[in-house]
C-alpha positions as CSV (number, residue, x, y, z in Angstrom):
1,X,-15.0,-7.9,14.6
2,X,-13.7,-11.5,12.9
3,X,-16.3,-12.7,10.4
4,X,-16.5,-16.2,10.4
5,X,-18.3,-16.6,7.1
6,X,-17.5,-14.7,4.0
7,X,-20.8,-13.3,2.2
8,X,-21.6,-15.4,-1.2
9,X,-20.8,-13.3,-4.1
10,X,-23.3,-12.9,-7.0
11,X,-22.2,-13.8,-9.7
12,X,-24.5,-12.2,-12.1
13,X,-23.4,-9.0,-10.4
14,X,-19.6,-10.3,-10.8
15,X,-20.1,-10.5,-14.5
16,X,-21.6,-7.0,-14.7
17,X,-18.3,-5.1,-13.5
18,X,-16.3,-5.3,-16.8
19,X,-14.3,-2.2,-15.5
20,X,-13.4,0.1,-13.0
21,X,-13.8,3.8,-12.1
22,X,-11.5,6.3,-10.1
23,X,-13.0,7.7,-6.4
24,X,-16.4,7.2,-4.9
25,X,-20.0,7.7,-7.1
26,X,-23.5,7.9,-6.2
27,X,-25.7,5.2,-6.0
28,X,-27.3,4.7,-9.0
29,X,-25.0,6.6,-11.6
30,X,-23.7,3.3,-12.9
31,X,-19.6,3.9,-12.2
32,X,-17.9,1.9,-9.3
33,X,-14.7,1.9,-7.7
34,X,-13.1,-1.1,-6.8
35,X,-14.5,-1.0,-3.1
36,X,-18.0,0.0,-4.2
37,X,-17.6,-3.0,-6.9
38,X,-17.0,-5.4,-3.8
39,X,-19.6,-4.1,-1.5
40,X,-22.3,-4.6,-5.1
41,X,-21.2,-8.4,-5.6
42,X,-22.6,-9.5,-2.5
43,X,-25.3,-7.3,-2.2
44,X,-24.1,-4.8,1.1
45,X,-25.5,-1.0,0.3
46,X,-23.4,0.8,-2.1
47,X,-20.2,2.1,0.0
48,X,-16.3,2.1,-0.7
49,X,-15.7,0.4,3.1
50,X,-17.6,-3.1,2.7
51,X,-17.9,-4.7,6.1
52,X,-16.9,-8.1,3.8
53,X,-13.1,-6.7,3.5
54,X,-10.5,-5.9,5.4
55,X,-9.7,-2.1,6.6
56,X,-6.4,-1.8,5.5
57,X,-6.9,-4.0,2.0
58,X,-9.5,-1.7,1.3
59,X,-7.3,1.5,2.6
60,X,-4.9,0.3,0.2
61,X,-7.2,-0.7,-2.6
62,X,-8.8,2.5,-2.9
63,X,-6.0,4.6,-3.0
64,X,-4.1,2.3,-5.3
65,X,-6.9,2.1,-8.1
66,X,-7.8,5.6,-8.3
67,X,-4.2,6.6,-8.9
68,X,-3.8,4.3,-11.5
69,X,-4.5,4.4,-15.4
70,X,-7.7,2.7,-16.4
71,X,-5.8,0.0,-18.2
72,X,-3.8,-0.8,-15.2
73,X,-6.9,0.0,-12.9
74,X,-8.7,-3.0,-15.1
75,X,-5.6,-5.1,-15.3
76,X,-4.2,-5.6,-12.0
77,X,-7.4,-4.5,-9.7
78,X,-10.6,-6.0,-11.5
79,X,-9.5,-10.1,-11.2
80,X,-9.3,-8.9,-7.1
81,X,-12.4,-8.3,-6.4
82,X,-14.0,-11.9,-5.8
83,X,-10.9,-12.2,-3.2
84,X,-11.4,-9.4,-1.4
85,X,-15.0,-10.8,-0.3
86,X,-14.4,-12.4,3.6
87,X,-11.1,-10.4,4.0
88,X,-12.6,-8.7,7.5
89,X,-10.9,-10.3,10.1
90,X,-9.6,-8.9,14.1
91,X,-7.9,-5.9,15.1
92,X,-4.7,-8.5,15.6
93,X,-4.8,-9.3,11.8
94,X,-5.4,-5.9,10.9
95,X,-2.4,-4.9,12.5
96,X,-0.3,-7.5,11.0
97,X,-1.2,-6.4,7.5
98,X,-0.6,-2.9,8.4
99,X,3.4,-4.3,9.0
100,X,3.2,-5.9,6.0
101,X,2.7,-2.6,4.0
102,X,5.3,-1.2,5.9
103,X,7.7,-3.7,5.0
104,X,7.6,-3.5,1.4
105,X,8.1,-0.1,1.6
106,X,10.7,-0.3,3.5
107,X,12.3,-3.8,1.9
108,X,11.2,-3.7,-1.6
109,X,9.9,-0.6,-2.8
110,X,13.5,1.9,-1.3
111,X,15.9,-0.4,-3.2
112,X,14.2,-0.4,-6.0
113,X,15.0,2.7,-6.4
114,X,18.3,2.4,-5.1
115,X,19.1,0.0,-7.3
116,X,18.2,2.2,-10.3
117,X,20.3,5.3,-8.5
118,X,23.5,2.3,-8.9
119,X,23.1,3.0,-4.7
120,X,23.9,-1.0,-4.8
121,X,25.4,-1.4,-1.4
122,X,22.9,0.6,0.1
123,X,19.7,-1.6,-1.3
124,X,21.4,-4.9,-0.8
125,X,21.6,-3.6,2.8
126,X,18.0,-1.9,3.3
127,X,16.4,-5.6,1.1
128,X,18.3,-7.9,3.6
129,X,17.3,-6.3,7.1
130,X,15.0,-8.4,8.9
131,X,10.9,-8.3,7.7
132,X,9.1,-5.7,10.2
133,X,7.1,-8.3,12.6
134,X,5.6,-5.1,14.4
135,X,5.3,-1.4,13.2
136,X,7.3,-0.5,16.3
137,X,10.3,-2.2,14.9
138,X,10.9,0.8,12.6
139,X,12.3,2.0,16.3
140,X,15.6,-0.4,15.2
141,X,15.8,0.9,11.5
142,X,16.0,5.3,12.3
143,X,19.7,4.9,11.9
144,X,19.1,2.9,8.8
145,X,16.7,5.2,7.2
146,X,18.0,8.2,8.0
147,X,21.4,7.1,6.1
148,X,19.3,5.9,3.3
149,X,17.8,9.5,2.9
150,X,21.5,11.2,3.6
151,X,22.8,8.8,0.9
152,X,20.2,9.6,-2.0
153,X,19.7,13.2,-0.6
154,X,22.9,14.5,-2.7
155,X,20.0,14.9,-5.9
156,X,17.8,16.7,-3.4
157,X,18.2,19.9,-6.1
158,X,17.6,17.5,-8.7
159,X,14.1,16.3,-7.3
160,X,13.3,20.5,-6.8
161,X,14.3,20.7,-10.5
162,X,12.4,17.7,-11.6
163,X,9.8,17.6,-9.4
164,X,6.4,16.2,-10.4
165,X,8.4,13.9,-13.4
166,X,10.2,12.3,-10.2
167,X,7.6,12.2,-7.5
168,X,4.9,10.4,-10.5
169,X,7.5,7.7,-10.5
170,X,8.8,6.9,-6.7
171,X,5.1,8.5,-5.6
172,X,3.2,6.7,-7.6
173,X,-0.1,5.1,-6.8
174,X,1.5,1.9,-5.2
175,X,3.9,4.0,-2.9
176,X,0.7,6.3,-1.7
177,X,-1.3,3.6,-1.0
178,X,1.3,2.0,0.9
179,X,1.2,4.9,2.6
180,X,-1.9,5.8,3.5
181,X,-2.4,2.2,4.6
182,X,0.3,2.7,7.9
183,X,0.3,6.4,8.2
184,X,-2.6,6.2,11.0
185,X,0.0,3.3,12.8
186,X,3.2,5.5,12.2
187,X,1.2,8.5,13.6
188,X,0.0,6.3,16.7
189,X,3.6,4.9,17.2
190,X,4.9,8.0,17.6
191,X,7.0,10.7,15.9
192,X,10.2,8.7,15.8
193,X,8.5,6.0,14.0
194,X,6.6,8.1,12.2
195,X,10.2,9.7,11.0
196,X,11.6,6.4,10.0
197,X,8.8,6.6,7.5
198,X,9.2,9.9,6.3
199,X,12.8,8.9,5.4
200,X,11.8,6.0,3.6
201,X,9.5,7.9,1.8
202,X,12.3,10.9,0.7
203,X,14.8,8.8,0.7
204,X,12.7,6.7,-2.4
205,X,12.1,10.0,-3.9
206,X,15.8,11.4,-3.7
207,X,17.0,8.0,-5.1
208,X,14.5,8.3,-8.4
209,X,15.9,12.1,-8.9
210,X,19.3,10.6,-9.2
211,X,18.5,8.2,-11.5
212,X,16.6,10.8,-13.2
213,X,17.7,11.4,-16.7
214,X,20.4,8.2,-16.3
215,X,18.0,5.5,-17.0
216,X,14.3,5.1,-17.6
217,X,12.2,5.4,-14.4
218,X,9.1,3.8,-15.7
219,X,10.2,0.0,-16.0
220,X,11.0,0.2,-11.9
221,X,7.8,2.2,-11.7
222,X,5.9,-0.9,-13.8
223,X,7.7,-3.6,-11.5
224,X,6.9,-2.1,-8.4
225,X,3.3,-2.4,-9.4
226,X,3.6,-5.9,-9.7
227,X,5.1,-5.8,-6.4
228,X,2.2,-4.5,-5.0
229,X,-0.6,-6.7,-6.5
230,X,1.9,-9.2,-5.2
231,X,1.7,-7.4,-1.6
232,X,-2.0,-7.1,-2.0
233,X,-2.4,-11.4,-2.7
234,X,0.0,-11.3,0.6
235,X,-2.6,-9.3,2.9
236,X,-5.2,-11.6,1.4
237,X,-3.8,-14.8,2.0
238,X,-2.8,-13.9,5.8
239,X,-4.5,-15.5,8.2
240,X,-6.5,-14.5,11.4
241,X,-4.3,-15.6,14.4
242,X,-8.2,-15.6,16.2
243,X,-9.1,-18.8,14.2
244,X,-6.4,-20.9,15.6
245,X,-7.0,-20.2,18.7
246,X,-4.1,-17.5,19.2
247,X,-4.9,-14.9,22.0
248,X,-6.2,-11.8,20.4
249,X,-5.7,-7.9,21.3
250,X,-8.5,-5.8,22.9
251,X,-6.7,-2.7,21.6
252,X,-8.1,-1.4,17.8
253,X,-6.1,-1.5,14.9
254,X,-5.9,2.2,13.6
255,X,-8.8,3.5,11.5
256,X,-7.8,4.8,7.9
257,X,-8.0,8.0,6.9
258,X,-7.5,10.1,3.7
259,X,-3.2,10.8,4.1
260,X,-1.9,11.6,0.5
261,X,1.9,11.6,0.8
262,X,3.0,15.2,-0.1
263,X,6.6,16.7,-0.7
């Protein structure tokens, strides 16, 4: 469904939300998530999927604010919430934000972390392949991916030995959000594709254990959560190709389930 009117926000109610709380809550008890905070401003019953915002946004959102501190949850989350309002639009824009996510992992979250593992070559190569225009174009990037996780995958006994001090830092709340935003697409795409991300994934994970202990993994960790607010003002700003006039799919854009990323 495209709404063609976003709901008017209340902004008593706005004023009211001076912070955020992790996961879902009862009605009544007072907490809210950031999801449950956008559904209150404009008055739609108390849920963490408002039918004011998008799918995926809100697959992302949630995920993304409950895995983070409170003073990042309040900091980067809270000044969204007014923007996620209106958000909903079709299936065919709910697919192209989907790619989106799937391109930052793939383009700016890996060689991050390669660049901190001194992998140089490596990220300069995975940051300069050509943005994702459709999840299926992970088809093209198996070879590339699969290197990616050979190359970092010499510090795969240093990410056993290390293990939850290297997965809070390449796994961190951005990374799983990213995550569970496409992992219904990958799934749906097929186990090849849905391969290509799994090497992403390790491969961002092996590269962080080899940096482990060499330099600070918490600055990249920081930076790659401004990456993803800027991701998030990305998926915001896109546009529904149904507005212009663009043909639009008949076929559904992937529901979003629960699909923590786990070593």
């Amino acid at each position: 469904m495209v709404r063609t009117a976003s709901p008017a926000i209340d902004p008593d109610r706005l004023t009211q939300i001076a912070t955020l709380a992790a996961g879902a809550h009862p009605e009544g008890g007072g907490a809210m998530c950031a999801m449950e905070a956008v559904a209150y401003i404009v008055h739609e019953p108390p849920s963490d999927q408002p039918e004011c915002a998008s799918p995926s946004i809100a697959a992302f959102i949630r995920t993304w604010s409950d895995g983070l501190p409170q003073a990042e949850r309040d900091g980067l989350i809270l000044p969204l919430l007014p923007r996620l309002v209106g958000t909903h639009g079709s299936d065919v824009l709910e697919r192209r934000r989907v790619v989106t996510v799937a391109d930052w992992l793939v383009r700016t979250h890996l060689p991050a972390w390669f660049h901190l593992a001194k992998l140089n070559v490596k990220a300069d190569e995975l940051a300069d392949l050509p943005e994702l225009q459709a999840i299926t174009d992970l088809a093209t990037l198996c070879d590339h991916l699969k290197r990616a996780r050979k190359r970092a995958a010499v510090a795969n006994l240093t990410l056993r030995q290390t293990g939850s001090s290297v997965r809070a830092a390449a796994w961190d709340a951005a990374q799983q959000a990213a995550w569970v935003t496409i992992r219904d697409a990958l799934e749906a795409a097929g186990p090849l594709i849905l391969a290509a991300g799994w090497d992403a994934a390790y491969a961002s994970a092996y590269a962080a254990a080899r940096a482990y202990g060499k330099a600070p993994l918490e600055p990249t960790r920081r930076a790659l959560q401004h990456s993803a607010l800027a991701l998030v003002e990305r998926l915001i700003e896109a546009r529904d190709p149904a507005s212009d006039g663009s043909e639009r799919s008949a076929v559904p854009a992937p529901a979003h389930h629960s699909a923590e990323l786990r070593p």
